[in-house]
N, C-alpha and C positions, 0 to 999 in steps of 0.2 A: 819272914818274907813269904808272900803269898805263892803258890804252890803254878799259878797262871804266867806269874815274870819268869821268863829265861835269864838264868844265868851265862855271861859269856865268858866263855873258859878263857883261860890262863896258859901262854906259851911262855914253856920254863925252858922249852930246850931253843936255843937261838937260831942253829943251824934252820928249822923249822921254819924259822922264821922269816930267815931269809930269804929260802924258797917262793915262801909264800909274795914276798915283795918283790923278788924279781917274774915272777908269774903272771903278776899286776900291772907291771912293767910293761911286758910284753904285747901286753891285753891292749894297751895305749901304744902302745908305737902301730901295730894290726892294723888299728880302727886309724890310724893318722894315714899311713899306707893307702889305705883303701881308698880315701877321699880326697888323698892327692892323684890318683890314678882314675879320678872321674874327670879329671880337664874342662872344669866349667869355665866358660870363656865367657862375659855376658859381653864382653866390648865387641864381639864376633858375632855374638847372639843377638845385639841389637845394635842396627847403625844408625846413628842419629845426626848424619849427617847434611847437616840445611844450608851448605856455600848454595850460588848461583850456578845454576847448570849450562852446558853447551846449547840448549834450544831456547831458552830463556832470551826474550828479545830484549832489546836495551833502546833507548830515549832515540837514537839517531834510527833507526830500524824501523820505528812509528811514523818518526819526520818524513822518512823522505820517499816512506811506503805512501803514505797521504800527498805528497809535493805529485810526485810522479803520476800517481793515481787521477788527480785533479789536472795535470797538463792532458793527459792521454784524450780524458772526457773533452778538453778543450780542443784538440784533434779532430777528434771524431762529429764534433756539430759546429765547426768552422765551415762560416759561410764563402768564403774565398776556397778553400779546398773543395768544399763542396763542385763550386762552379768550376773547375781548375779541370775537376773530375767529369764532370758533366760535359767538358770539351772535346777531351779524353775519347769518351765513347760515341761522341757524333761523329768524331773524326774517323776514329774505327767501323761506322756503320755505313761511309760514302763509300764510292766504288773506285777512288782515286785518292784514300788518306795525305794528308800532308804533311805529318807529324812522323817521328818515328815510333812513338807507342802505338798510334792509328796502323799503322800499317803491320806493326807485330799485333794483333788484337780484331783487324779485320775481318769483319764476321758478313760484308754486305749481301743481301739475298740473299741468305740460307732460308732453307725450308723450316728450321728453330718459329723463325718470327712470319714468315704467312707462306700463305698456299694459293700459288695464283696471282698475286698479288692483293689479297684479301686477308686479314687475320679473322682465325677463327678459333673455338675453341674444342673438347677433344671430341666432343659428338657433330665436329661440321659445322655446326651454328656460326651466325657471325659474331664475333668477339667485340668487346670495348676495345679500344686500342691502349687505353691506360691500364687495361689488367689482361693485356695479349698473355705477358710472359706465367702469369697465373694460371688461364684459362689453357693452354697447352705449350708442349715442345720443350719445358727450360725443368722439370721435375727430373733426374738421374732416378730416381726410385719410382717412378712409374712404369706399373705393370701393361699398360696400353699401348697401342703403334705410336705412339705421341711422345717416347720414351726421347730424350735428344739421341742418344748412343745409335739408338734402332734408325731415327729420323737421315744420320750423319754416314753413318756406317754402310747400310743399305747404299747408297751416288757415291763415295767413294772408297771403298775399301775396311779395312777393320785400321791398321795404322792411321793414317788419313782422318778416316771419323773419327776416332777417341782424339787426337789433336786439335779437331776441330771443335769439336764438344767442346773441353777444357777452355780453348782459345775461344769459344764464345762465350761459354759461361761467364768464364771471368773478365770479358772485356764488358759484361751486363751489370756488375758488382759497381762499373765507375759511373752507369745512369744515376739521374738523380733519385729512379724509385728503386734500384738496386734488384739483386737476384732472389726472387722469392724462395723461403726456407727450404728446404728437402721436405719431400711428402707431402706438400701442400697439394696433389692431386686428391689424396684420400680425405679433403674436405669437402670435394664438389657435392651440390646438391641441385635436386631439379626443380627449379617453381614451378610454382602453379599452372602458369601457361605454356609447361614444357620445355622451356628453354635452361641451357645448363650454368650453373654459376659455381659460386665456390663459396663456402663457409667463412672464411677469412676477410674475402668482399666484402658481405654483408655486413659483418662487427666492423668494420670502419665506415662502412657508410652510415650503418646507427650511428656511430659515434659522433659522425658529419651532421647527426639530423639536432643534434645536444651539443654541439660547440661549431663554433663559428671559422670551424676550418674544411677546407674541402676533405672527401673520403678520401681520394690517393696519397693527399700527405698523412694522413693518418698511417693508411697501410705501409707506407715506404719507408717510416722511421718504426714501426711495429713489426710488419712478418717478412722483410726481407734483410737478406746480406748485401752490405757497402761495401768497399774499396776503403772509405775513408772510415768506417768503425776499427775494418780490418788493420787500417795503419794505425791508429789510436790507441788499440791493443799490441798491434806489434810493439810500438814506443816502450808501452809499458812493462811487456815483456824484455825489451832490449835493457829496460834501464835495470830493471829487476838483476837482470845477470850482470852486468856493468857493477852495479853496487855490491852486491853479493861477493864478487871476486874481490873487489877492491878492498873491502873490510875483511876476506878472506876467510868469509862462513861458510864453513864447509856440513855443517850439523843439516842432515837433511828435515827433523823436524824443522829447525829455525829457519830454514829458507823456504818450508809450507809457508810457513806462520806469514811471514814478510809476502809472500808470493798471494796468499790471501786477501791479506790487508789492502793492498797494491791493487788488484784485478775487480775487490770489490767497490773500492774506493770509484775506481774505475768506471765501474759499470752504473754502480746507484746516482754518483754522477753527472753523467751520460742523462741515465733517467730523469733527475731533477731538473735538467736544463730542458731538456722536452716539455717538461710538465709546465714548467714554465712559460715557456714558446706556445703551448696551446689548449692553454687553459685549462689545464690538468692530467692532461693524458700523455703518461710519458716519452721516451723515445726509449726503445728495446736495442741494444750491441748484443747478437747472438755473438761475435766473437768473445766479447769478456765475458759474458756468461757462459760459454762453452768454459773456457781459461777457467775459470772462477770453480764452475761444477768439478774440472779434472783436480783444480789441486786441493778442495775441500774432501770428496772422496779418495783420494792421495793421503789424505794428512788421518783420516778416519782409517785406512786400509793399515798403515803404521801403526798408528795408534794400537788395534786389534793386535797386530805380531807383537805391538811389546807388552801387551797385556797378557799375551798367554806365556812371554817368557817370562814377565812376573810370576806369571800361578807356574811357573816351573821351580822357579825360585824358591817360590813360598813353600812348596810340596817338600822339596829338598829340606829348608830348613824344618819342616815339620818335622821330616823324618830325623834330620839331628835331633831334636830337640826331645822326639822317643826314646833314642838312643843316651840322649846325656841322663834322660827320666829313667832308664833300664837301668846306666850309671849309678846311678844315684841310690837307687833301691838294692843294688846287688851290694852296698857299703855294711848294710842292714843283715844281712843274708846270714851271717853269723851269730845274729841275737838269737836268744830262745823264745821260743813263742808258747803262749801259754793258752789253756781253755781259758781260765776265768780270772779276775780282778786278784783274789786272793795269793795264787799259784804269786802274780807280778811283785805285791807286798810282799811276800816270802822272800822274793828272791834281792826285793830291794831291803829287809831285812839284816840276811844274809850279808851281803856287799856292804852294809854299814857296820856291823860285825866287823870282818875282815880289817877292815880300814881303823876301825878303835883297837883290835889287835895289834895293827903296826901300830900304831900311837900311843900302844902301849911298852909295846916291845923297845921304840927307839927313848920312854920314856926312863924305863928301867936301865937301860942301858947307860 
């Protein structure tokens, strides 16, 4: 036999031997030990869970976000309501209303709508009478004596004028041109012949000079607040909460969703039927688009909070997932570690040795 093969020795004595197997033994139960004691969980580790969630809309949620949506818009460009409202505020504007909303809503001769009996606008000029409430008096956010608050406030009181203000504004909301936006003082501009207008004018009279409808209806479905857009949107807000309860959806993303679909439905609507009526150019409901911006940025603001409670989530389970990896390597922690390839062969050498000992030992036996 060549002088390079190892010979593997021979246990004569059995006690030895046993030792040696129960040694072996033990070496295996250790390492079983250790890797039951790493609690690898992967059903924990990973959820894969795909049912239907609480904010998940369903088939009737779409219907009747769209039903409502589309009554609303019919609301708000009804020509009967229209005039209905239109009565509304002439009543309110005489000096002896006949009605009871005319007489809660009476605004006749205030300084709002002229000075002197002349309308004018906020540099004294004389005004159009179709863009009075543009040209001064009806803007809350104007910094000029032309403010309504200052105009009201000033003859009667501080109670008194904010009453009166509110009580005039919104008795303007039921004219047929309705109350023009907030701020629309900070569009005036001067022509050329010195005389003051307003940025908002002018785009609707362009617009008047390219379709075949006069500039005021232009502006009056474009840069003011209605009474009847107002109610349009209310509806559709009413129904909004009506249905919500009734189906008993309480998930606050799912009543975004529904309150979206609804508001925008609403609104674009609204707009088509304009576009319609004159020849392209829509009709604007700041009210549903007010509604509309709040619960989109509502549903965006949500959204954000649960996305950072995800990356809390996630952070957490990372850090399990070090710790089960920490687990996992400390099972190892009892190997021997070697510098080089050889040292490993030796020792797996070794260990197959061992193992033809018992197999020898239980064979003699």
């Amino acid at each position: 036999m060549s002088e390079n093969i190892s010979v593997v020795p021979k246990y004569n004595d059995s006690k030895d031997a046993l030792v040696l197997y129960n040694k072996a033994l033990d070496n295996i139960d250790a390492l079983s030990v250790s890797i039951n004691n790493a609690h690898i969980d992967l059903e924990k580790a990973i959820n894969l869970n795909i049912e239907r969630t609480a904010s998940d809309l369903d088939m009737y949620d779409y219907l009747f976000a769209v039903i409502f949506g589309i009554l609303g818009a019919a609301l708000s460009t009804n020509k009967s309501i229209e005039n209905f409202c239109h009565d509304i505020h002439e009543d309110a504007g005489e000096k002896s209303p006949k009605t009871v909303l005319g007489k809660i809503l009476n605004h006749y001769n205030e300084p709002l709508d002229q000075v002197e009996g002349s309308f004018i606008n906020r540099n004294g000029q004389k005004a159009e009478v179709g863009f009075h409430r543009l040209l001064r008096g009806h803007d809350p956010l104007s910094f000029g004596k032309d403010n309504p608050f200052y105009l009201l406030v000033k003859g009667n009181g501080l109670l008194i004028g904010v009453a009166k203000v509110f009580r005039h504004l919104i008795a303007d909301t039921f004219s047929k041109q309705g109350l023009p936006i907030p701020g629309h003082s900070f569009f005036d501009q001067v022509k050329d012949d010195g005389k003051t207008t307003n940025a908002l004018r002018e785009i609707s009279m362009n617009l008047a000079n390219n379709y075949p409808v006069d500039g005021q209806k232009y502006f009056r479905h474009i840069f003011t607040i209605r009474a009847q857009d107002i109610a349009g949107q209310g509806f559709v807000w009413s129904t909004a909460k009506a249905y919500l309860y009734a189906r008993g959806i309480t998930d606050l993303t799912r009543m975004r969703q529904y309150k979206i679909i609804s508001y925008g439905i609403n609104f674009f609507a609204h707009a088509g039927i304009g576009a319609i009526r004159q020849g392209g150019v829509p009709y604007i409901s700041w009210p549903a688009l007010a509604a509309l911006i709040k619960e989109i940025a509502g549903l965006f603001i949500d959204s954000y909070k649960e996305i950072k409670i995800l990356e809390t989530i996630t952070d957490d389970i990372r850090k399990g997932n070090d710790e089960i990896e920490a687990q996992v390597f400390a099972t190892g922690l009892d190997l021997k570690t070697y510098d080089n390839a050889r040292e490993y062969i030796k020792e797996l050498e070794d260990q197959d040795r061992i193992f033809e000992d018992l197999v020898a030992f239980f064979e003699e036996g």
